[in-house]
One Martini backbone bead per residue (centre of mass of N, CA, C, O) as a GRO file, in nm:
protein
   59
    1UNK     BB    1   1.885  -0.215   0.756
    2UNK     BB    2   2.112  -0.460   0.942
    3UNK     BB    3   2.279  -0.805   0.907
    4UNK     BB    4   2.493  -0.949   1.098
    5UNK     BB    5   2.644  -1.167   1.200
    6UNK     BB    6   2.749  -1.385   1.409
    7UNK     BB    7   3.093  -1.290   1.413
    8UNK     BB    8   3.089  -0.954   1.349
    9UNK     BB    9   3.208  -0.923   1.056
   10UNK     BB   10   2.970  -0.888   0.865
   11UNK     BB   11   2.752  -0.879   0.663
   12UNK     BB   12   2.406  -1.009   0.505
   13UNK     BB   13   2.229  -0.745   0.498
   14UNK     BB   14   2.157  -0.404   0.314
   15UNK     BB   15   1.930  -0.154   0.394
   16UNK     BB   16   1.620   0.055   0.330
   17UNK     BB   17   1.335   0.273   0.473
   18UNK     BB   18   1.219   0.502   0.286
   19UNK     BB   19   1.187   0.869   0.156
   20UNK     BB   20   1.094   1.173   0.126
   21UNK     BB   21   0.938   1.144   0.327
   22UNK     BB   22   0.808   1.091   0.612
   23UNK     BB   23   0.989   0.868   0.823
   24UNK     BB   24   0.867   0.599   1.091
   25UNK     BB   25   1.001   0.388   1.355
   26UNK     BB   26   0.855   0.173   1.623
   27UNK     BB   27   0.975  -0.133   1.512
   28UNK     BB   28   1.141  -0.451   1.580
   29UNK     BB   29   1.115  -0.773   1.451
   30UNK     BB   30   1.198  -1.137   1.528
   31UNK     BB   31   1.153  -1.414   1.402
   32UNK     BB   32   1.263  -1.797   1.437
   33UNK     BB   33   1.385  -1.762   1.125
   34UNK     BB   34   1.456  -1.420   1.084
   35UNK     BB   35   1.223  -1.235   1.018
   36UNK     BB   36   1.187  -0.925   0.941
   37UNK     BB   37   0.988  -0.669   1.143
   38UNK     BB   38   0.807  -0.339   1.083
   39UNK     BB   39   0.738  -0.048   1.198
   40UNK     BB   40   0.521   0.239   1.056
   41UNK     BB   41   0.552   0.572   0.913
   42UNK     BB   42   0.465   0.729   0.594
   43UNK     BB   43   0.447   1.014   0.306
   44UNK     BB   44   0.568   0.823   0.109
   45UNK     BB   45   0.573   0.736  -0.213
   46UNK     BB   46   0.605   0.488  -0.428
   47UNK     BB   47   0.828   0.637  -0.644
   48UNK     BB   48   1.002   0.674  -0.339
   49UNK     BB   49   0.940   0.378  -0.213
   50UNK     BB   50   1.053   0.067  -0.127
   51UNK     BB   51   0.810  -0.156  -0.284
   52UNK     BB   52   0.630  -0.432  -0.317
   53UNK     BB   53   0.413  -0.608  -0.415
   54UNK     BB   54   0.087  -0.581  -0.282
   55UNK     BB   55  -0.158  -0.438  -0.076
   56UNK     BB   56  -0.029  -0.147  -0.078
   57UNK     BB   57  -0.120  -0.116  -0.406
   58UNK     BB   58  -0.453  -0.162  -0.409
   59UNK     BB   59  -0.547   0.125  -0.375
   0.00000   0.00000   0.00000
């Protein structure tokens, strides 16, 4: 995913969702403060799937 600027020059930032396993991307929504929101389905393992601290890890 990548957010590129207002004048279409440069980037804002730019990074990757995915990893070993199939991932599938269904959707993807920005919300009127500028957060993107994705959804999508995975079978890559937690070792190898770039995710953060939350509730997806407490299982």
């Amino acid at each position: 995913m990548a957010n590129v600027n207002a004048s279409g020059t440069g980037l804002e930032y730019c990074g990757y969702i995915g990893g070993a396993g199939n991932d599938y991307g269904y959707g993807i929504a920005v919300d009127a403060l500028g957060s993107a929101y994705i959804t999508g389905y995975t079978s890559s393992k937690e070792g190898n799937f770039p995710v953060k601290t939350g509730p997806d890890l407490a299982r």
